[in-house]
C-alpha positions as protocol buffer text, in pm:
chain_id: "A"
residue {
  index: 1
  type: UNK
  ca { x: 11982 y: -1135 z: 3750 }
}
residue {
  index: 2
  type: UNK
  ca { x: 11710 y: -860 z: 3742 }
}
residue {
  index: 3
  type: UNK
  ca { x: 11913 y: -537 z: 3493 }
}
residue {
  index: 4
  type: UNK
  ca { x: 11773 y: -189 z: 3662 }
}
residue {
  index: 5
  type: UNK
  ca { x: 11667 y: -114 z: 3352 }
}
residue {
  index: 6
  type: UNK
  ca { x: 11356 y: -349 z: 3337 }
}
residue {
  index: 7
  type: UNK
  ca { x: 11195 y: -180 z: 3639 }
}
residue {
  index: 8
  type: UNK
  ca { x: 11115 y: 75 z: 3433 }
}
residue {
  index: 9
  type: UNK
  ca { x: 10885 y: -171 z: 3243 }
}
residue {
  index: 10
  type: UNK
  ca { x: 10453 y: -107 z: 3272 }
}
residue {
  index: 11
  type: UNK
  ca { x: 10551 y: 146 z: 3566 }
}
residue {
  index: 12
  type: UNK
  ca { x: 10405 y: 475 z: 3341 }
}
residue {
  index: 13
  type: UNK
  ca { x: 10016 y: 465 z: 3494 }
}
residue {
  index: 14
  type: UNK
  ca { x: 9742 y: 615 z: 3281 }
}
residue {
  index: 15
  type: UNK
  ca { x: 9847 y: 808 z: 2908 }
}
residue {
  index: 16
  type: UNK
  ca { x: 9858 y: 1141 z: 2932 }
}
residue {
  index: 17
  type: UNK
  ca { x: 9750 y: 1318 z: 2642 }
}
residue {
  index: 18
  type: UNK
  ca { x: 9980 y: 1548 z: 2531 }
}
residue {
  index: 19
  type: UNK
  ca { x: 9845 y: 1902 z: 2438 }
}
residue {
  index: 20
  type: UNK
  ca { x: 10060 y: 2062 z: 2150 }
}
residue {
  index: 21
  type: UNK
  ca { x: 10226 y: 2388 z: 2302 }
}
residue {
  index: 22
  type: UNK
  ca { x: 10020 y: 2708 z: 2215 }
}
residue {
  index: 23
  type: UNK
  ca { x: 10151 y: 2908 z: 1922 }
}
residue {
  index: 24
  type: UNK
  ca { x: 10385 y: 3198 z: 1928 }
}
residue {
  index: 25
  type: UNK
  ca { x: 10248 y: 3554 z: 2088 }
}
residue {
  index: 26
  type: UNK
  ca { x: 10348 y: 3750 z: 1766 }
}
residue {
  index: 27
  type: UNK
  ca { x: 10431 y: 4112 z: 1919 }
}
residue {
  index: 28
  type: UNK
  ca { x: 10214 y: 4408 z: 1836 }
}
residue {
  index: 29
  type: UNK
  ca { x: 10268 y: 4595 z: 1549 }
}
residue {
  index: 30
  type: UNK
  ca { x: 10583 y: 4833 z: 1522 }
}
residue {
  index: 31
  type: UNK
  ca { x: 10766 y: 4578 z: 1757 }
}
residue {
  index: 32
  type: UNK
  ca { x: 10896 y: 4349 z: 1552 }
}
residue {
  index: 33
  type: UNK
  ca { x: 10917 y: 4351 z: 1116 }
}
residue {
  index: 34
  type: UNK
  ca { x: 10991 y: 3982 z: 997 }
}
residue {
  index: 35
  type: UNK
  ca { x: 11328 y: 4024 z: 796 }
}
residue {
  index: 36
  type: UNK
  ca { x: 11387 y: 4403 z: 923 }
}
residue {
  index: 37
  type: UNK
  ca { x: 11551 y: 4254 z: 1270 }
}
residue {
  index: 38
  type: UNK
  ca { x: 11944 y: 4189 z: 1289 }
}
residue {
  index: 39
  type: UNK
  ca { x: 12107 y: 4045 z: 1529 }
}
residue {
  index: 40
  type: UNK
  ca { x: 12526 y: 4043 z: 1630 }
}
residue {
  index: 41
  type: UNK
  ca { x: 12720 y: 3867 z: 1933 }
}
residue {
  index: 42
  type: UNK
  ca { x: 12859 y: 4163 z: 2129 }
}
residue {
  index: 43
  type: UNK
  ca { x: 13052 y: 4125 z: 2486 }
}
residue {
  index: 44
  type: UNK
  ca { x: 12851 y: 4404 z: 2616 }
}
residue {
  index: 45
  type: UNK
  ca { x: 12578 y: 4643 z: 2552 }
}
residue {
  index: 46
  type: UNK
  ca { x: 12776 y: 4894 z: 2504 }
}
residue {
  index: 47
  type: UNK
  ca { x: 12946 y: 4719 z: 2229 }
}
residue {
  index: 48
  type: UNK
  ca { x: 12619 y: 4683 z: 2075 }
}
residue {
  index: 49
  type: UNK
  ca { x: 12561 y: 5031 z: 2072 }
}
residue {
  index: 50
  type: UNK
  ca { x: 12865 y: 5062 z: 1905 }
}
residue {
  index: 51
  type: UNK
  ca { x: 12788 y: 4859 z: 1654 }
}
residue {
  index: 52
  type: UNK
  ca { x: 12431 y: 5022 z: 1576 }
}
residue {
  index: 53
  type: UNK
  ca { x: 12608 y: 5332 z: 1535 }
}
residue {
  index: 54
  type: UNK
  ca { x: 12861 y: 5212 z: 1306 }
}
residue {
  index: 55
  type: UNK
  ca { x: 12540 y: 5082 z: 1112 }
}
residue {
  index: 56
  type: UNK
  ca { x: 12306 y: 5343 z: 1136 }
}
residue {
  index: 57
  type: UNK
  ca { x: 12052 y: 5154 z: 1283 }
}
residue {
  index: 58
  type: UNK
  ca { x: 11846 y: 5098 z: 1645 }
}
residue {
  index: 59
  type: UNK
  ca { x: 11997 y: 4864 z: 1915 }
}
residue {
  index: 60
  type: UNK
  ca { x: 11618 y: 4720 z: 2038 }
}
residue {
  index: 61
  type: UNK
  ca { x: 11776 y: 4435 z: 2321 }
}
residue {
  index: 62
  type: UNK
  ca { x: 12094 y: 4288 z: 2412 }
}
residue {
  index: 63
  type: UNK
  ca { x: 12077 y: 3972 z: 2672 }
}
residue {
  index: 64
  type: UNK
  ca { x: 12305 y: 3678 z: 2689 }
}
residue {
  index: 65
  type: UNK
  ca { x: 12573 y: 3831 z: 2420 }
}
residue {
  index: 66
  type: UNK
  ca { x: 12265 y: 3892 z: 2155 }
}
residue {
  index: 67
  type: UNK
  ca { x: 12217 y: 4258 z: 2024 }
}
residue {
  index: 68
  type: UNK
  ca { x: 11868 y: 4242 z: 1806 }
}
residue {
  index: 69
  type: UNK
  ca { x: 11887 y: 4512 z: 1574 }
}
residue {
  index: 70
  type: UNK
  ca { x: 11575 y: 4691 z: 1387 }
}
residue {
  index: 71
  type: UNK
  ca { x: 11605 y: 4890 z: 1055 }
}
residue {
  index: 72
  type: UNK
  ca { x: 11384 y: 5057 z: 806 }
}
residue {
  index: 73
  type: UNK
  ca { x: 11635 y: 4994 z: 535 }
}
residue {
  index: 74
  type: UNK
  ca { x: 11704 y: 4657 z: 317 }
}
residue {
  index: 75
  type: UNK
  ca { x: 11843 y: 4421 z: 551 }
}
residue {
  index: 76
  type: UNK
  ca { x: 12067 y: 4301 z: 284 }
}
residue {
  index: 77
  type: UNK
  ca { x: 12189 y: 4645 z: 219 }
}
residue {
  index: 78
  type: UNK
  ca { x: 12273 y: 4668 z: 531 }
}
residue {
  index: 79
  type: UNK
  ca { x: 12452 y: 4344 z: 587 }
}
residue {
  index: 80
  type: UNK
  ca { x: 12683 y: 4419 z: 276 }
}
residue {
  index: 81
  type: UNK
  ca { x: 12724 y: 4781 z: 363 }
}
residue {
  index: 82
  type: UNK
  ca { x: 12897 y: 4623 z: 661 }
}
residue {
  index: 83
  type: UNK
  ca { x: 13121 y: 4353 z: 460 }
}
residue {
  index: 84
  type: UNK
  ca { x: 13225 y: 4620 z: 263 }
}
residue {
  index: 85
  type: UNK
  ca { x: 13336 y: 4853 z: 572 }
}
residue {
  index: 86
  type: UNK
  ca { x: 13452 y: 4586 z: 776 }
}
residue {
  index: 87
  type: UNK
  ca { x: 13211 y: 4629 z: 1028 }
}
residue {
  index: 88
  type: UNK
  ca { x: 13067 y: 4334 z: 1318 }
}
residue {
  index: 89
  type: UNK
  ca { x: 12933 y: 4091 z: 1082 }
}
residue {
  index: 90
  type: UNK
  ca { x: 12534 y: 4141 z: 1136 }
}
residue {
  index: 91
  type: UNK
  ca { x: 12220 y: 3844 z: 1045 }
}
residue {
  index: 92
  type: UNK
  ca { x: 11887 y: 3882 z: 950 }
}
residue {
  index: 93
  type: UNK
  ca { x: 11660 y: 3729 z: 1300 }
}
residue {
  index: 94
  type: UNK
  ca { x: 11432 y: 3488 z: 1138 }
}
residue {
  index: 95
  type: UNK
  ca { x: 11353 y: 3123 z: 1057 }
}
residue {
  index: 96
  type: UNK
  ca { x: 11401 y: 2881 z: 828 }
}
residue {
  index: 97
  type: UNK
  ca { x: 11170 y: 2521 z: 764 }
}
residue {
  index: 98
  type: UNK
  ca { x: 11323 y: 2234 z: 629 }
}
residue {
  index: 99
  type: UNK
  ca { x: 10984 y: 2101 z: 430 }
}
């Protein structure tokens, strides 16, 4: 009985060395502030302007449900400010590594 798994066996040809993909373009400066972007789900942009007037800050995209945020203040401040008000709940656009 021949499984259809095992013709999969020694059919791969020559390696191919896989190049590691190229790092991230960072954007230029006054773009993009690590920490100082926010981002909220909104149904529709104009929700999301909504929401950066409620905050006092600048709606920079929306796509897909995503409003990115930029501020000059304290993120943090601004997050709690929020809380506190009962505003969209907002979250700072960034990146965390496990080691």
């Amino acid at each position: 009985m021949i499984f259809p798994f095992s013709l999969l066996f020694g059919c791969g040809g020559p390696v191919k060395k896989i190049e590691p993909a190229p790092a991230a373009v960072i954007p230029a400066a006054g773009e993009y502030v690590e920490g100082a972007e926010l981002l909220c789900l909104a149904q529709t942009e104009e929700e999301a302007k909504k929401i950066a007037e409620l905050y006092g800050i600048e709606l920079v995209e929306f796509s897909y449900g995503v409003a990115t945020f930029h501020t000059t203040e304290n993120p943090g401040d601004v997050i709690k400010r929020g809380l506190e008000k009962g505003y969209p709940e907002l979250s700072i656009n960034g990146y965390s590594e496990l080691y």
